[in-house]
N, C-alpha and C positions, 0 to 999 in steps of 0.2 A: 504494500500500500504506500504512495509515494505520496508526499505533502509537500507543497512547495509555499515556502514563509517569505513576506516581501516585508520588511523592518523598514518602518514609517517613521522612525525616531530621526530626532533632530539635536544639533549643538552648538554652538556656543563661542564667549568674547574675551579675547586675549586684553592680558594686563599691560602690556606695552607694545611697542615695534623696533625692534633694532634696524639698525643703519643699513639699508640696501633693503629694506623691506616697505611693505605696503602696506594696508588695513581696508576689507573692503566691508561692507553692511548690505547682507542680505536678506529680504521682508516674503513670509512662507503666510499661505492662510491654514485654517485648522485641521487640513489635510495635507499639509506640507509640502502646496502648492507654489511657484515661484506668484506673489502680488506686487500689490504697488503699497508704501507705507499707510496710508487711509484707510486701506482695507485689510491691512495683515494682523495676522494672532500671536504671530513670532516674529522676533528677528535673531539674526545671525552675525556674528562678528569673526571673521577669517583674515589673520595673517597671512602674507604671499612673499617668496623672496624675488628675487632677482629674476627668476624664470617663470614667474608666477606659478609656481608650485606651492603649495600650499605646508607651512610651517607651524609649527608648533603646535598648542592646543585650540581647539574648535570651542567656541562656547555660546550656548545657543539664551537667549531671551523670551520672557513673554511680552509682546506688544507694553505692557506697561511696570517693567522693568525690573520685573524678578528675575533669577536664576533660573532656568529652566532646565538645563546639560550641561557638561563638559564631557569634553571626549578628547584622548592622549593625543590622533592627528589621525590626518586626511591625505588621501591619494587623487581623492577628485570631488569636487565639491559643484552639484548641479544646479544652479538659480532658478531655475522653470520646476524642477520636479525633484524633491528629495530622495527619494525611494533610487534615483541615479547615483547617489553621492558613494563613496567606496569611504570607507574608516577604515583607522587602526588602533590597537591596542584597548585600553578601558574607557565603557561608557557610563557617566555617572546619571541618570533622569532624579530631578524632582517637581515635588506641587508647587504650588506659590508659595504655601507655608513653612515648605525645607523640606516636607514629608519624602521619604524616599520613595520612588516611581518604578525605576525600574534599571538594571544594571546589564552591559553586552560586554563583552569578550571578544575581539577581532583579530587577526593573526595579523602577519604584517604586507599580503596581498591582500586583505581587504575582505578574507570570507569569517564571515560569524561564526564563533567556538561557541558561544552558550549566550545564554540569555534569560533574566528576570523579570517581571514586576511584582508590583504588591497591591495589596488591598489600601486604601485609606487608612481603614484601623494598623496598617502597618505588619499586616499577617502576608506572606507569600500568595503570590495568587497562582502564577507561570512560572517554571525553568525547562528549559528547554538545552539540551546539546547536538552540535551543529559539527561538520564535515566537507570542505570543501562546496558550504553553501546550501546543505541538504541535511536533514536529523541527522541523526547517527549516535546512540546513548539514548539518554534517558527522556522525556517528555510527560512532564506532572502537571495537573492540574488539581489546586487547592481549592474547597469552600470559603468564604469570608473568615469564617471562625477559627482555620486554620489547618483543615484536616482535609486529608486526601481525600479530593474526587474522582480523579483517573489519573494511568501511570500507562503510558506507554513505552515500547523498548524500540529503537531502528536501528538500521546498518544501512549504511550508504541511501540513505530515503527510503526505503523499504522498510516496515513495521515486520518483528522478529518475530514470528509463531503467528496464528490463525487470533488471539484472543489479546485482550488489554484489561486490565484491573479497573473494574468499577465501585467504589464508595458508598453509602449513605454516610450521612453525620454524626449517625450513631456509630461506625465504624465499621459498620457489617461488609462486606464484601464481595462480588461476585470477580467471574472471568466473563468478558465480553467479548462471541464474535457479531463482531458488525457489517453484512455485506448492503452497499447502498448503488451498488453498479453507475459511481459517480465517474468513470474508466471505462472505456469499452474492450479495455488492455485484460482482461479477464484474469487480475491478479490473484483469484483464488482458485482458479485449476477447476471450472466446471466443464464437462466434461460435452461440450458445446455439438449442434448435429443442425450444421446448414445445410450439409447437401443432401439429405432426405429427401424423399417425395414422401413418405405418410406422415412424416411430421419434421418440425423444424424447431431451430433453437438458435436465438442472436441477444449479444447484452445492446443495448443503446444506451449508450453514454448519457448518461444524467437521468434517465429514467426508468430502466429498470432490465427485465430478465423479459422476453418476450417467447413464446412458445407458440407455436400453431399444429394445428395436428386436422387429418380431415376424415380422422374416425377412430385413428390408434388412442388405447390408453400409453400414456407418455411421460417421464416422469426425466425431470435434471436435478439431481445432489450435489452437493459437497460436503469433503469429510471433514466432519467435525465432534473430536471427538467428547465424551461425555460420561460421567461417575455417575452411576445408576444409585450409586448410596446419598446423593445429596441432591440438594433438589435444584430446578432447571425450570425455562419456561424458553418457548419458540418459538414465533411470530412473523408474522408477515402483512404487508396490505397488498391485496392484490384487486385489477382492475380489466373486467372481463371488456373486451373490445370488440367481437361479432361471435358471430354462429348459435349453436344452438345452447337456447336459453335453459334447457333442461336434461343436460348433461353436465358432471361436477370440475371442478377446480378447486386447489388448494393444497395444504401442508403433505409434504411425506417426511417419517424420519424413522430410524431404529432400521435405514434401509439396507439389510446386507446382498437380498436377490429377491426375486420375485415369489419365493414362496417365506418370506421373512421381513417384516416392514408393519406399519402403522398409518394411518392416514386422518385426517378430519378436512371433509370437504364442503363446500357449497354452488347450487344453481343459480343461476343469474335469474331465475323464478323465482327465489324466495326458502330455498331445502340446503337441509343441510344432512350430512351422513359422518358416521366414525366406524374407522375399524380396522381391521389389518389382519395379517397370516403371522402364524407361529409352524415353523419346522411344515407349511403350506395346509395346515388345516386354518379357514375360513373363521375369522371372529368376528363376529357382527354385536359390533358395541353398542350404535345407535341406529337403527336403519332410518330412510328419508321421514325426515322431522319437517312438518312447516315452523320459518319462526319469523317473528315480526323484526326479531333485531337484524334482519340481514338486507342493506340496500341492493334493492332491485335491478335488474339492468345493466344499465351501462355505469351503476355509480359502484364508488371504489368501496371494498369492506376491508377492516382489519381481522385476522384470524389469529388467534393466541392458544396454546396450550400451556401448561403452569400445573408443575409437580411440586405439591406440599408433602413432607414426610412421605405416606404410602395411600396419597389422594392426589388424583389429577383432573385437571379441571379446564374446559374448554370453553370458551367465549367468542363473540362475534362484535366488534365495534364495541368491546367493553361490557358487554351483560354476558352472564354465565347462563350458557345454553344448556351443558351437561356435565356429570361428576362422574366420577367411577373410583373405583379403586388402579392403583397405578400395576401396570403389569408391563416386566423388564423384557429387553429388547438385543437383538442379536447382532445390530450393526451399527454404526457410526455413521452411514450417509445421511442428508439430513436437505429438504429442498423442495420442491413443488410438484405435484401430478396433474398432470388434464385429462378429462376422456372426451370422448365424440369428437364431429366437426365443427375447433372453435380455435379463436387465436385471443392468449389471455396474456398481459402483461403484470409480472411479477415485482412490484419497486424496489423490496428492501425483501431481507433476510436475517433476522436476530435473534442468535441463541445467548441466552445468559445461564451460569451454571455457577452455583454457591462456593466461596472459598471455604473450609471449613477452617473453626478455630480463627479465623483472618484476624490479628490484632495491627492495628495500625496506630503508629504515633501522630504526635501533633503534626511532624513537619517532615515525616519523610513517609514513602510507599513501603508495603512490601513487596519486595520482589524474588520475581519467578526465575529469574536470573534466564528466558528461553534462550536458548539455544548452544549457551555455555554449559560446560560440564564438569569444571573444577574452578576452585580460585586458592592463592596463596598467596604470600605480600615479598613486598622487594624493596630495594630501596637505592637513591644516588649513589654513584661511589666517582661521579664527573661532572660538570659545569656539563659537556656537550652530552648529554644523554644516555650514559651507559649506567646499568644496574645489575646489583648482584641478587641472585636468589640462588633455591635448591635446585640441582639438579632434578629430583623428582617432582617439582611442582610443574615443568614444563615438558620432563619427558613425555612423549610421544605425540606432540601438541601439533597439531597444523594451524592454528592460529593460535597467536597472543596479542592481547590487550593489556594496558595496562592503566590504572587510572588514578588519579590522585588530585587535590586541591592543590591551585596557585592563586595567588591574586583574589582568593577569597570565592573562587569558583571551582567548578568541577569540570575538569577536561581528560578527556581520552587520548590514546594515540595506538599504534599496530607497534607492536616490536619484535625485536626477532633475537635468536640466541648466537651471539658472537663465537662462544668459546664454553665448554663445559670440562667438567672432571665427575667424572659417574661417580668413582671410588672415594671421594671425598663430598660428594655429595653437593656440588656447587656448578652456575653456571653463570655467565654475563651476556647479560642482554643488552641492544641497543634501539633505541628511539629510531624507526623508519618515513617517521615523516615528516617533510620538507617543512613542515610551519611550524616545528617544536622551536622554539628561540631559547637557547643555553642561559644556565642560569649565568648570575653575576658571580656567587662563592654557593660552597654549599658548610651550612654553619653548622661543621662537628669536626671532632679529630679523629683519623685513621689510626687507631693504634695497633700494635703489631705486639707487644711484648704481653707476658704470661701475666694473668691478673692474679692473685691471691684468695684463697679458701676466706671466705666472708665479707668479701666485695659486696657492697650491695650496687646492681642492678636491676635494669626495665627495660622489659620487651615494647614495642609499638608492632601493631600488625593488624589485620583484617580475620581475622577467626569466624568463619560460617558464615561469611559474609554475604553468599548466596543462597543461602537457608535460614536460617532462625535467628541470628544475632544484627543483622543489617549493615549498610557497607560506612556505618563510619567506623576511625577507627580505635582500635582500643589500646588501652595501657593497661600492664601488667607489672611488678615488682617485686624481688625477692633476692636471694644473695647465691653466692657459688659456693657451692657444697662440698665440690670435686675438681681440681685441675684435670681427671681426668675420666670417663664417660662410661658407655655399656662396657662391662667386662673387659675395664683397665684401657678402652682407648685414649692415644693419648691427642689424636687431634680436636677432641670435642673437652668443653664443660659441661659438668652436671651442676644444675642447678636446680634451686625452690621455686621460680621464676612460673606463674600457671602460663600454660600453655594450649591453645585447644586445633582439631584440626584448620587451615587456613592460616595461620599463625607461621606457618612454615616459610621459609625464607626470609625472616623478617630482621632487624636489628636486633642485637643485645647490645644497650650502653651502661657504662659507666653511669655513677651521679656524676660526673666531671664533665659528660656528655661526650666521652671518646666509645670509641664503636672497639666494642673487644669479641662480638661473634655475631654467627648466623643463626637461628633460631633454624633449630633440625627434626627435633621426635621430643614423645613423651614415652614414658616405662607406661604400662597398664596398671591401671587406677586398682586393678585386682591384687597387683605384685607390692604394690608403696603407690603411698600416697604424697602430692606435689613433686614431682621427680620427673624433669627436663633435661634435655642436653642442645645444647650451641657449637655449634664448630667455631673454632679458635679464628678472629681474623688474620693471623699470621698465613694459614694458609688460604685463604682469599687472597690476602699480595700475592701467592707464588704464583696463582690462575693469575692474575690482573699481570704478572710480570714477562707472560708467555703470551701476550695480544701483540698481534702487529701492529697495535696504535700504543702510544705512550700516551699514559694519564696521567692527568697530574693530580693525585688525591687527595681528600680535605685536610688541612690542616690550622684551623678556626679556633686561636684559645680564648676567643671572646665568649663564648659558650659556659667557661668553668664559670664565671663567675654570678652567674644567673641560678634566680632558685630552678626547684626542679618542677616548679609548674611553669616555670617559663621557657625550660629546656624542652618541657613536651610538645607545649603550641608550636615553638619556634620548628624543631623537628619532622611532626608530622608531615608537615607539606613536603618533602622530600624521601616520604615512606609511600610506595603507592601500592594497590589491591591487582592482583597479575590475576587477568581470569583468559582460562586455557578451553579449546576444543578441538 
């Protein structure tokens, strides 16, 4: 599913002009149109040098002379049409009142990494992550009050698995699939039949799923699959368009073949019928009913089914036509049937299906983590992009991601494994794409020498991050028990340090804030209990000293002297969540 975002946002008025520079004033109306000052909602103030390229920071106005933007700078700045204009680096929006609006992230071509805004009451409303111009991460939408309403996952503009996490306020939770056939690019795989003669089948972009048939029963699904233990509802509107008014259209689902499947349908006369085959004996749930709730003709009906616990319940345009007990089902396709000679247009398609247990915080999603299938954490060990983890966190990986906060945002990137050592359990990765910008320093010390039996250290890492604990990330703390590990090894620590799966690859530091290992295994809670092991970073420098690039690595003792809640904050952003498939 491909969403394309066009960012109407605007900015802002530089505090002075150096010598060889210019200053020009641009007037936008309240769609961030180029106007004339009389009639504009905003203005604009842009520094230009010498080549009229545009310099330093952007700072955008409201017509009567609040702050409205700032933005770090500009590649092209459009005076007719904003939504032209190309940014860089950080966008800051507010109200008149200071209230914060909404916050971008732009790489240094100009394509959008992430993006916020907020409620009024100052609650998250939007963040969205961005690729080359296109989603790619995560995509949340918040209630006023501050609690997830939907969480979407994409890759390259494409939405990741068939379903997206839906909300209430109350917390409750389903999986959403949504087909609205707003594409005629038929991005969910139905299983499409133009060149029939007894029947046919076309999407039409923006309006729905069209079927004709000139006397075959006919039926188009998509799989989608569904927990028979929790409850679920299916719907559709559909809108009969000619032929005979007294033969059925509507819902098929549970479809594995023709002798296995369910149906609830209705006549463009006013009837409606339910029922379906199991292992191909015949179940007649409801046979032709007259009902008043169902629009006649040519006008459109909505059709819902809706499984509570072990009762399921069918309705027509929102009244309950009939109940039954729910009886389970043998397939996963899920989609519309027609019989006779008739051509019906299908608009939308929506299954929703219960999250169970789904507990959701104030301010972040649960997620499904689709399509990924492990994660572990890593962390800098270079200004240009290289990070160390376990060897096992990445084996066998045809992709890696990795993901961590900068600049107060959340961004992704692709990375790949430079250099491993199986036998010690270590690997280094490197950053693969062109818009990662190197930090300035990375603030910790590399240390190399043997720490001491009662050192106290903390772990930082991402543990279950794709399951049950969420992806920010965590601190743990405990001391070194053992210079040396499982049955006398001597490259690892054993420490007190808790540890949980995910955790793997992550730092172990000093309180001093020097990195003295790799966070590797835990012993089984069955055997001793708080019992870890760290691989020694002495031998990380010996992998880092066998790369055909020379690094140059941290060496920050502005760090010691900071407590250790400020060693954490400051740290974190330099630890990030590796998730592998």
């Amino acid at each position: 599913m491909k969403i394309k975002f066009l960012l109407l946002f605007s900015l802002l008025l530089i505090t002075g002009t150096a010598i060889g520079q210019s200053q020009k004033k641009y007037y936008y109306d309240e769609e961030w149109n180029g106007t004339s000052a009389s009639k504009a909602d905003f203005y604009r103030v842009v520094n230009y040098d010498s080549q009229d390229k545009p310099v330093g920071e952007v700072r955008d106005y409201f017509i009567t002379g609040e702050l409205q933007s700032v933005i770090d700078g500009a590649l092209y700045i459009d005076k007719a049409d904003d939504s032209k204009s190309i940014f860089t680096g950080h966008s800051r929006g507010v109200l008149k009142d200071g209230r914060k609006q909404f916050e971008s992230l732009y790489d240094q071509t100009g394509n959008l990494i992430n993006h916020k805004t907020w409620f009024e009451n100052g609650n998250l409303q939007m963040e969205a992550e961005y690729k080359n111009g296109e989603y790619h991460g995560d995509y949340n939408l918040y209630y006023e009050s501050g609690k997830l309403y939907r969480s979407l996952s994409f890759s390259n503009g494409e939405m990741i698995g068939k379903f997206f996490t839906e909300c209430d306020e109350f917390e409750n939770c389903q999986k959403v699939f949504y087909e609205s056939f707003y594409t005629a690019e038929n991005e969910n795989g139905w299983n499409l039949n133009a060149d029939e003669k007894e029947f046919k089948s076309n999407i039409i972009s923006g309006q729905g799923l069209k079927m004709k048939s000139s006397g075959t029963t006919f039926q188009q699904t998509v799989n989608v699959p569904l927990s028979l233990s929790e409850n679920f509802s299916i719907e559709t509107i559909v809108d009969f368009k000619s032929g005979d008014n007294n033969n059925s259209h509507g819902l098929i689902w549970g479809f594995r073949d023709w002798d296995n499947y369910y149906y609830f349908s209705i006549t463009a006369n006013g009837y409606f019928r339910i029922g379906g085959k199991t292992e191909g004996i015949n179940l007649e749930l409801a046979d032709w009913t007259e009902s008043d709730k169902i629009n006649k003709d040519f006008e459109r009906n909505l059709l819902k089914i809706l499984k509570v616990d072990d009762k399921i319940y069918y309705s027509i345009n929102g009244g309950v036509v009939f109940s039954d007990d729910f009886y389970s089902f043998r397939g996963n396709n899920t989609g519309f049937v027609i019989s006779g000679s008739k051509e019906v247009l299908f608009e939308n398609l929506i299954v929703r299906q219960d999250i169970p247990g789904a507990l959701v915080s104030n301010s972040r999603p649960v997620s499904s983590a689709p399509g990924w299938k492990g994660n572990g954490t890593g962390f800098f060990i270079s200004k240009d992009g290289y990070l160390a983890t376990n060897y096992h966190v990445i084996e066998d990986a045809s992709q890696i991601e990795i993901e961590f906060i900068r600049n107060g945002q959340k961004i992704r990137y692709e990375a790949q494994v430079i250099q491993s050592d199986r036998q010690n359990d270590l690997a280094i990765l490197k950053i693969k794409d062109a818009s990662f910008t190197p930090f300035d320093e990375l603030p910790y010390i590399f240390g190399t020498e043997l720490s001491d039996i009662g050192t106290n250290v903390f772990a930082l890492g991402y543990p279950m991050a794709l399951s049950v604990m969420g992806t920010e990330i965590k601190f743990t703390d405990g001391k070194i028990s053992s210079k040396t590990g499982f049955q006398g090894d001597i490259s690892t620590y054993q420490m007190t340090t808790p540890i949980q799966p995910g955790n793997s690859g992550g730092p172990l530091f000093d309180f001093d804030g020097k990195l003295i290992g790799i966070n590797s295994a835990i012993i089984s809670p069955d055997l001793a209990d708080n019992v870890s092991y760290a691989i020694k970073s002495s031998y990380l420098k010996n992998l880092i000293d066998v790369l055909p690039a020379s690094l140059v690595l941290p060496d920050d003792n502005n760090i010691t002297s900071k407590s250790l809640t400020e060693k954490i904050k400051l740290l974190s952003d330099y630890v990030v969540m590796i998730k592998t498939k």
